[in-house]
Kinemage of the C-alpha trace (Angstrom):
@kinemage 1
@onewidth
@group {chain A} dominant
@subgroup {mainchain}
@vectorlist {calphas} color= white
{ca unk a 1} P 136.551 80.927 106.016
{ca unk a 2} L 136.111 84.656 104.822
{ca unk a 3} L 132.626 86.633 105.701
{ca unk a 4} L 131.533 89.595 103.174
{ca unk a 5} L 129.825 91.487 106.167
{ca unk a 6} L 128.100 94.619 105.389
{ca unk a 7} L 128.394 97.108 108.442
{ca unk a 8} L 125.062 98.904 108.105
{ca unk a 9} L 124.794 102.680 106.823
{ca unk a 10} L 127.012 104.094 109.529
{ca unk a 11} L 125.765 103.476 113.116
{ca unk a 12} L 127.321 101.115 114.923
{ca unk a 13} L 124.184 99.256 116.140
{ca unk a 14} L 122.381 98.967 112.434
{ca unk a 15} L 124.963 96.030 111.814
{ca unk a 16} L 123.112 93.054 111.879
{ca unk a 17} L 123.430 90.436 114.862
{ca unk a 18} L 124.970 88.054 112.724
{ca unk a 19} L 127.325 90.743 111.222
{ca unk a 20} L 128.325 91.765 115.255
{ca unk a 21} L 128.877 88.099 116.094
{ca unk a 22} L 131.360 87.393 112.944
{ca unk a 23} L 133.026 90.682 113.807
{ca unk a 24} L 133.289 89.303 117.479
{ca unk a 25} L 134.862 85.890 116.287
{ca unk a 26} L 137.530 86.839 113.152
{ca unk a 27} L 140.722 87.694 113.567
{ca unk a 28} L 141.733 89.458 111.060
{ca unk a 29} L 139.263 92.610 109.715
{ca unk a 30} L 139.838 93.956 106.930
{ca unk a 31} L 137.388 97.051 106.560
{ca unk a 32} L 136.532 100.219 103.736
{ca unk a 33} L 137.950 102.504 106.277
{ca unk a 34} L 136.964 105.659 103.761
{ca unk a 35} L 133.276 104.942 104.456
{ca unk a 36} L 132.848 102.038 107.058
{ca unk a 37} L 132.350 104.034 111.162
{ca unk a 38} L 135.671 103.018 112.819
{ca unk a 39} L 132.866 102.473 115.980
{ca unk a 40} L 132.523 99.199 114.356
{ca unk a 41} L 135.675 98.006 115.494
{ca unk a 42} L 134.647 98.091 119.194
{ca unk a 43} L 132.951 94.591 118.499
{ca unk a 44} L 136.420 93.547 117.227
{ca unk a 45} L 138.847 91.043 120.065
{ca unk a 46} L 141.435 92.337 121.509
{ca unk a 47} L 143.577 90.385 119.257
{ca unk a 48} L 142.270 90.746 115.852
{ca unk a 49} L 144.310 91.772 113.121
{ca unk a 50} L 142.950 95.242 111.450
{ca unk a 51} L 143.847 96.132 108.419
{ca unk a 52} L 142.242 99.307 106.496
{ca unk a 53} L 141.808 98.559 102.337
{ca unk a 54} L 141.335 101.955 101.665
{ca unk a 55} L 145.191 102.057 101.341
{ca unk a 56} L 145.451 98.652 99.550
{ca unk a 57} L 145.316 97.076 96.280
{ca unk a 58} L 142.635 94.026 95.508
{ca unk a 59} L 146.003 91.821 95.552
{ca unk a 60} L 147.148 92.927 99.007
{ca unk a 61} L 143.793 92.324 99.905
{ca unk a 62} L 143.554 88.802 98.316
{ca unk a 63} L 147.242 88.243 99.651
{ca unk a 64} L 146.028 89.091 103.481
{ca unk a 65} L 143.353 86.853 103.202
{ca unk a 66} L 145.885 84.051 101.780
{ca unk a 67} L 147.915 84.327 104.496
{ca unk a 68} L 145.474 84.285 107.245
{ca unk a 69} L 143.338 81.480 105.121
{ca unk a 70} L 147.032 79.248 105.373
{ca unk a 71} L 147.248 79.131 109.050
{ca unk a 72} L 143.434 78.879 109.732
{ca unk a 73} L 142.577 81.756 110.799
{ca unk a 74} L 138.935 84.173 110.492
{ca unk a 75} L 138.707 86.702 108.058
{ca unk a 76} L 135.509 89.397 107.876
{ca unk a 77} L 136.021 91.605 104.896
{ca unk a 78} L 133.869 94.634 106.311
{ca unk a 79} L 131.981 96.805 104.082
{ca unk a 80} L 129.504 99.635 103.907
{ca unk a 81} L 125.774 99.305 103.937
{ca unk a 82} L 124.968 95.977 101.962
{ca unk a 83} L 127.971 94.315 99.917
{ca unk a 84} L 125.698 93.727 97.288
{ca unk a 85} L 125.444 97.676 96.138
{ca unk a 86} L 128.888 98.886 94.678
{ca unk a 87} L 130.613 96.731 97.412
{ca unk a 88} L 132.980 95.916 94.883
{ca unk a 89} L 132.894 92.118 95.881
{ca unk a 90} L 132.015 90.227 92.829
{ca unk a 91} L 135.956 90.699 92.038
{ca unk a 92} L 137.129 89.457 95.575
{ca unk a 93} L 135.145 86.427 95.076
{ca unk a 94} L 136.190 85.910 91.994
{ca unk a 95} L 140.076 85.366 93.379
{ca unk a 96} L 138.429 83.304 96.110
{ca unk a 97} L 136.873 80.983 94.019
{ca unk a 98} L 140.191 80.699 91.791
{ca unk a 99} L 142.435 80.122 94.759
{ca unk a 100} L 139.843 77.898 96.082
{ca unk a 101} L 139.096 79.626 99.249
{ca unk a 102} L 135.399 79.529 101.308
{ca unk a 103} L 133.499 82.182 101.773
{ca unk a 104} L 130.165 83.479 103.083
{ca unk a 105} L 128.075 86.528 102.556
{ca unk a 106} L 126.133 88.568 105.106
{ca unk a 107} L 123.661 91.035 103.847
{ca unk a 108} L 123.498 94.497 105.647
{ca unk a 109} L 120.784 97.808 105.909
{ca unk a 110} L 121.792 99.932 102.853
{ca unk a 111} L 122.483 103.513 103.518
{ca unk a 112} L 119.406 103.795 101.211
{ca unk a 113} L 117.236 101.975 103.945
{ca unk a 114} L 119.031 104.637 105.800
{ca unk a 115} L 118.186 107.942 104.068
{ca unk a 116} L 114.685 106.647 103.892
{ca unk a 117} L 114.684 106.818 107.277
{ca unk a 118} L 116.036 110.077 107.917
{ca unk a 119} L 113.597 111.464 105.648
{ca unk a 120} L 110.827 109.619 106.930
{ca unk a 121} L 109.722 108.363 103.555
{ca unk a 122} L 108.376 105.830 101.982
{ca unk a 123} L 109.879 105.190 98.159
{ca unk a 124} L 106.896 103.358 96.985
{ca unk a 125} L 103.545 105.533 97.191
{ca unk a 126} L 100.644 104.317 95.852
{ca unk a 127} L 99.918 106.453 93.115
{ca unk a 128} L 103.155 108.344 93.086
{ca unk a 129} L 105.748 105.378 92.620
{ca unk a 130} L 105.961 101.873 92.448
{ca unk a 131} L 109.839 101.457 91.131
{ca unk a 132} L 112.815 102.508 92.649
{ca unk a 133} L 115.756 103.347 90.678
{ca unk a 134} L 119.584 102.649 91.989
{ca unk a 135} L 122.177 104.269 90.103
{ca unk a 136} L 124.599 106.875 90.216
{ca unk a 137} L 125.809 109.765 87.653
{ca unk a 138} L 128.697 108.398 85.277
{ca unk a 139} L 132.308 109.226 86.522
{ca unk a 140} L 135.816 108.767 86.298
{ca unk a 141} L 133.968 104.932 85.902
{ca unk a 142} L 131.852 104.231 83.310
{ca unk a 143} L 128.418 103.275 83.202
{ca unk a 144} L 126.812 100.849 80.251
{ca unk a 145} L 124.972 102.446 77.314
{ca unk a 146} L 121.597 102.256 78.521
{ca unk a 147} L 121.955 103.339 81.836
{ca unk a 148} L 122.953 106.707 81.654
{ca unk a 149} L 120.854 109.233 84.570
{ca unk a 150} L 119.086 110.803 81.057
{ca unk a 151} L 117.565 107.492 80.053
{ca unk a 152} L 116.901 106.269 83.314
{ca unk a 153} L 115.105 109.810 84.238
{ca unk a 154} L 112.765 109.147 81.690
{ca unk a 155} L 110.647 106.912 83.650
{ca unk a 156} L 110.086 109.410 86.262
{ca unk a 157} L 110.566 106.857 88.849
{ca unk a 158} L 111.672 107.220 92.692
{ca unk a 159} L 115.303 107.609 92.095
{ca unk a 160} L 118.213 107.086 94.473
{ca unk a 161} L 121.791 107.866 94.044
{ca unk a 162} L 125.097 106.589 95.150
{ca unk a 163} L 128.415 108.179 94.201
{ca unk a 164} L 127.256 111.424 92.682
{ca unk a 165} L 127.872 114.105 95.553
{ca unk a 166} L 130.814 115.223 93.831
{ca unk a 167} L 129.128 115.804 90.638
{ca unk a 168} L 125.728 117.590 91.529
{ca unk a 169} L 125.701 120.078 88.488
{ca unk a 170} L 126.019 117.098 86.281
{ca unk a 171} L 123.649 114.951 87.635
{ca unk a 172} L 120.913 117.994 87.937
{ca unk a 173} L 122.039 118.447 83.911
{ca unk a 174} L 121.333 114.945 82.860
{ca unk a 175} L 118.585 114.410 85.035
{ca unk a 176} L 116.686 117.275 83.318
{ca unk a 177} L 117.513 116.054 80.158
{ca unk a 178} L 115.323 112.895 80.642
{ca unk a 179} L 112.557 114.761 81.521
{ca unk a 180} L 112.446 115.540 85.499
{ca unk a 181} L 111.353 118.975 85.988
{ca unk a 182} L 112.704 121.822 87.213
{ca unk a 183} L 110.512 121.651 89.876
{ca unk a 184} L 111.078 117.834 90.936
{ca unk a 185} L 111.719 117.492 94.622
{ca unk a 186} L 115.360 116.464 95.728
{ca unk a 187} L 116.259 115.133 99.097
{ca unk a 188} L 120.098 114.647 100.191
{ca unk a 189} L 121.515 112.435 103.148
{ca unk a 190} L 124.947 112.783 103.561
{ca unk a 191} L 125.793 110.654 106.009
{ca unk a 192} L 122.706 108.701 106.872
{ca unk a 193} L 122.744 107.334 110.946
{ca unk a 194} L 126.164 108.889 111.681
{ca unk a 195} L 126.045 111.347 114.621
{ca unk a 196} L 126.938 114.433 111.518
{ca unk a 197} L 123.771 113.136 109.574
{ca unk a 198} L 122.527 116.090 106.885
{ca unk a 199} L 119.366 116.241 105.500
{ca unk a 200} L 119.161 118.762 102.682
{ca unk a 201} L 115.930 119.539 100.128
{ca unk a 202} L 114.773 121.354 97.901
{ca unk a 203} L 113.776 121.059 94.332
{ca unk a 204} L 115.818 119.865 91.254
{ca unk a 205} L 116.719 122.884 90.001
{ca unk a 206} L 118.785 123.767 93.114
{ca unk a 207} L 120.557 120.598 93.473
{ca unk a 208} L 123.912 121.849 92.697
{ca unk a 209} L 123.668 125.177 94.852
{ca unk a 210} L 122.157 123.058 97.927
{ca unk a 211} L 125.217 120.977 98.249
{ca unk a 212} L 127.566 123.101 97.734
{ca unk a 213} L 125.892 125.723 99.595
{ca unk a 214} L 125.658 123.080 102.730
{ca unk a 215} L 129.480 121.653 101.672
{ca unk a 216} L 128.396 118.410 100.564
{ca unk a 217} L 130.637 116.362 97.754
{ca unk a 218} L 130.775 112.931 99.017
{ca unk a 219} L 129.247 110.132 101.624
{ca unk a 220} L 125.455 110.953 100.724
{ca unk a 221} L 122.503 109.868 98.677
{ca unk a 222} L 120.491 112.341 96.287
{ca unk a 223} L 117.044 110.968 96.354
{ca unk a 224} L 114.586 112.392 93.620
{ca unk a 225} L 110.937 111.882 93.180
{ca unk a 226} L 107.791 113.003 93.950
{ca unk a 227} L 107.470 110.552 96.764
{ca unk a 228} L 109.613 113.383 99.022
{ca unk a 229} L 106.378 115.656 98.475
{ca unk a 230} L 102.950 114.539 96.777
{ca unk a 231} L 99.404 113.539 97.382
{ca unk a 232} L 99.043 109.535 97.694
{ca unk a 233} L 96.174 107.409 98.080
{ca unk a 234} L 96.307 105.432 100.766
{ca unk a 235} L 97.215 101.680 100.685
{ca unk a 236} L 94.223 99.777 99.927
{ca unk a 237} L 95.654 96.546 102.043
{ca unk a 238} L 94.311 98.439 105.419
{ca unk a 239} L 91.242 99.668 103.546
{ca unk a 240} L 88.013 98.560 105.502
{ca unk a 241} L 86.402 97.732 102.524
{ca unk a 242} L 88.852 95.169 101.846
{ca unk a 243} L 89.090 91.648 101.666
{ca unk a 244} L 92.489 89.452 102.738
{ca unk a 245} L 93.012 86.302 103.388
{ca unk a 246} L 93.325 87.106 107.017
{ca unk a 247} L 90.218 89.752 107.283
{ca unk a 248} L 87.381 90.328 105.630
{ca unk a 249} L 85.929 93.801 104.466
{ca unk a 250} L 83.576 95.744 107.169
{ca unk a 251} L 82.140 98.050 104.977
């Protein structure tokens, strides 16, 4: 059996139980040691076979997992925040499924749960926001027609983004070209729940000079949207004058 586990934004102790206890068991890890906290290996046995896929290929990958899959043994493929968010596992599965080989997934905290929580925000105001936007600025990898940063921007939505540190000036460029304004507050989390956690802010306009000015170009989230500064109406839910089906209004 192989287990997807995602290993939380960074602190050891925001994996999940279940993630901990199929760390605990495998024996052989296999973990994104560029962005994974090595601290995570502490929950490892003594005798579990580590391997780091930042300096492998999917095939050695796939081929470690054969090997260890032919004489029984436990594989977690460890990965940062949540698999599910450029985790790059839809193509590991994919060679699972062919060589007919189980596997499980484990969900994990995102580092965007994470950067919320440094900030102390909330991405959905009342009033302010209701969508949330995950994307990041187009790079060395593509990104389909429609969802390039301008087009997305032009909703005006709470926006997170993953994999753009190194390309601030061009994601302030496009992001301004869908129609943020200049004056559209920024947040960045580089970092999120490590002990070297940044928080960084400012305004759209000085995106660019902010991280390079604080030596920022990769492992952090650029958050835009007025739900990092704005007036909100409060959530009507708690209201007194509000009915639910487990209270009924007061006022």
């Amino acid at each position: 059996m192989v287990n997807f586990v995602g290993a939380g934004p960074g602190a050891a102790d925001l994996i999940t139980l279940r993630g901990k206890e199929l760390l605990e068991k495998a024996d052989i890890i296999i973990y994104a040691g560029s962005l994974v906290n090595k601290e995570l290996l502490q929950y490892a046995k003594s005798d579990a076979e580590i391997y780091n896929s930042a300096y492998m290929t999917l095939e050695e990958v796939i081929a470690t997992i054969q090997k260890a899959e032919a004489v029984h043994k436990e594989t977690v493929r460890l990965h940062t925040g949540d698999p599910s968010l450029y985790g790059a596992i839809k193509e590991q599965m994919d060679e699972l499924d062919r060589l007919g080989i189980s596997y499980k997934v484990c969900p994990g905290v995102s580092s965007f749960s994470g950067a919320a929580a440094a900030l102390s925000l909330e991405y959905t105001l009342p009033d302010v926001s209701q969508t949330v936007i995950i994307s990041r600025m187009e790079g060395r990898t593509p990104v389909p027609p429609g969802e390039k940063l301008r087009k997305l921007a032009k909703h005006k939505s709470t926006m997170v983004l993953f994999l753009s540190s190194g390309l601030a000036k061009e994601t302030k460029e496009e992001l301004l070209l869908g129609g943020y304004d200049t004056t559209t507050p920024v947040a960045v989390v580089y970092k999120a729940s490590w002990p070297e956690e940044k928080v960084v802010r400012g305004t759209l306009s000085e995106l660019d000079t902010l991280m390079e000015q604080n030596n920022i170009t990769k492992t952090a989230l650029i958050i835009v949207g007025d739900v990092l500064d704005s007036e909100y109406e409060k959530s009507r839910l708690y209201a007194a004058d509000f009915s639910t089906e487990y209270r009924k209004a007061t006022k």
